[in-house]
C-alpha positions as CSV (number, residue, x, y, z in Angstrom):
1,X,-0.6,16.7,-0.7
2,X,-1.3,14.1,-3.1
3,X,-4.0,13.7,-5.6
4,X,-5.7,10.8,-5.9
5,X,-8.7,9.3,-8.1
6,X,-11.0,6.7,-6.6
7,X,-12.6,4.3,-9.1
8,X,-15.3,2.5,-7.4
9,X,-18.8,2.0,-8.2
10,X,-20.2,2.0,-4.4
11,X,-21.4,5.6,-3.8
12,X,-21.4,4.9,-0.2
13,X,-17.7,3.2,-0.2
14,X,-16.3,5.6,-2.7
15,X,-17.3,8.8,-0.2
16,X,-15.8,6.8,2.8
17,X,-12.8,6.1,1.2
18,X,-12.7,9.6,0.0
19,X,-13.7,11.5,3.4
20,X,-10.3,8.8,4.8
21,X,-7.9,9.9,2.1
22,X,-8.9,13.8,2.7
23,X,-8.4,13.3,6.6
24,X,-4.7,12.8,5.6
25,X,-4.9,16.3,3.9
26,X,-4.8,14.6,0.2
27,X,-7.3,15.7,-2.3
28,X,-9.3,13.1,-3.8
29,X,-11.9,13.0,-6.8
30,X,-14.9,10.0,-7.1
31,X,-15.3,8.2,-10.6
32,X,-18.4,5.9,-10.5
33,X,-17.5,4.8,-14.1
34,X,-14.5,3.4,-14.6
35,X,-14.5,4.4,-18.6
36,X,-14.3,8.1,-17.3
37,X,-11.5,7.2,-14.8
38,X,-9.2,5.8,-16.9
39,X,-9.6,9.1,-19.4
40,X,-7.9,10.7,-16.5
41,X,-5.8,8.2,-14.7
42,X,-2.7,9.7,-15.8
43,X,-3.1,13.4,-14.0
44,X,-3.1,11.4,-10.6
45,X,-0.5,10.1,-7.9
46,X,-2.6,7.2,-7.0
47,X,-5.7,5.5,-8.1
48,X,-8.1,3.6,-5.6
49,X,-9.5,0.9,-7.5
50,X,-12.4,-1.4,-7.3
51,X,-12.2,-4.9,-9.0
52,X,-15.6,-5.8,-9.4
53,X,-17.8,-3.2,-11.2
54,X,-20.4,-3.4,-14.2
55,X,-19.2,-2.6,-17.4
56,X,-15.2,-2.5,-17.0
57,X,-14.1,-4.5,-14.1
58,X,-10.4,-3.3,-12.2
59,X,-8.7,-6.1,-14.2
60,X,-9.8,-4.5,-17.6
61,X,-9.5,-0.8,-16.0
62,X,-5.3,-2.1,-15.2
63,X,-5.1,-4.1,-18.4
64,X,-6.5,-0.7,-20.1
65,X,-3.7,1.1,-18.4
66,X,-0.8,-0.7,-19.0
67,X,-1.6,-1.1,-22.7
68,X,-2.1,2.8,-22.8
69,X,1.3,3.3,-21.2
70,X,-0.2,4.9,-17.8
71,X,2.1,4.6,-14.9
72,X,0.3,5.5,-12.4
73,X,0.5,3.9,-9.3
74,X,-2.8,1.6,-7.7
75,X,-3.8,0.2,-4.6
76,X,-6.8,-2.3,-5.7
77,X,-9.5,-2.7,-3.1
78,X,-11.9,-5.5,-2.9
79,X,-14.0,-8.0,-1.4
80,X,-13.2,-10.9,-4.2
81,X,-11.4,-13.9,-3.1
82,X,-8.4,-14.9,-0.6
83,X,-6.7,-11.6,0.0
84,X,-3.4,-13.1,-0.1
85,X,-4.4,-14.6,-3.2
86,X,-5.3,-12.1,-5.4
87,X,-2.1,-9.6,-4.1
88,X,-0.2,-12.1,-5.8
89,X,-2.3,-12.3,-9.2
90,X,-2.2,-8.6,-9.4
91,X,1.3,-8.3,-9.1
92,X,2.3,-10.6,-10.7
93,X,0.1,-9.0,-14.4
94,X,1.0,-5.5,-13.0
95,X,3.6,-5.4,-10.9
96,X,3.2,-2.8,-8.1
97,X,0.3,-2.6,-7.5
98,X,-1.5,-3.2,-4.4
99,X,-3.9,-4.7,-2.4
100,X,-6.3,-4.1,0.5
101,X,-9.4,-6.2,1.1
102,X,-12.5,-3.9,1.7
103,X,-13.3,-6.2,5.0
104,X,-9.9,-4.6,6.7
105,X,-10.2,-0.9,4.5
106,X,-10.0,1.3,7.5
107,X,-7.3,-0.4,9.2
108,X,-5.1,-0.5,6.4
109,X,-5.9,1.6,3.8
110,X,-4.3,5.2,5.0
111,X,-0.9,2.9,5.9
112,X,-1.1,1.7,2.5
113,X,-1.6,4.4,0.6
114,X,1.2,6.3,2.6
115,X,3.7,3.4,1.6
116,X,2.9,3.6,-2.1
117,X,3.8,7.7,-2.0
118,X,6.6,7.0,0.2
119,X,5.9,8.7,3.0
């Protein structure tokens, strides 16, 4: 069992992506704000992370990371842009981290987050 954090500001998506990580017997914990997420990014296996959010968007919330030496592993999700496009953005400033668009989440976010704890 893994633990992940979701970092999202959507009540609604955060609880659905939280009720589809749990169905996979993981345990997962909600941060509306991202400020208070990344205070505890580090205690996790895998963060879910929305890109576009008031205050501290994903790109500041992974900036914020890698400048704080947090190695934690993400999967971004989002509804910004060509999907294709902004995989290769975000790995290309932070390499491995992934990508699922929020228009395909329950097709491939359980495959996704399987791949990135190698199972």
């Amino acid at each position: 069992m893994a633990r992940l954090l979701i970092v999202e500001d959507e009540k609604d998506v955060a609880e659905t992506m939280k009720m589809l990580v749990e169905s996979r017997g993981h345990k997962a914990d909600i941060m509306l704000e991202p400020e208070k997420g990344l205070a505890k990014a580090a205690k996790y296996d895998l963060i879910l992370l929305d890109i576009m959010m008031p205050k501290m968007t994903g790109r500041q919330f992974l900036a914020k990371m890698k400048e704080r030496g947090i190695r934690t592993k993400v999967i971004v999700i989002s509804a910004i842009g060509l999907p294709d496009e902004v995989a290769r953005e975000l790995e290309a400033k932070y390499p491995g981290t992934g990508f699922v668009p929020k228009t395909d989440m329950a097709d491939m976010l359980l495959p996704e987050i399987e791949r990135y704890l190698g199972r």
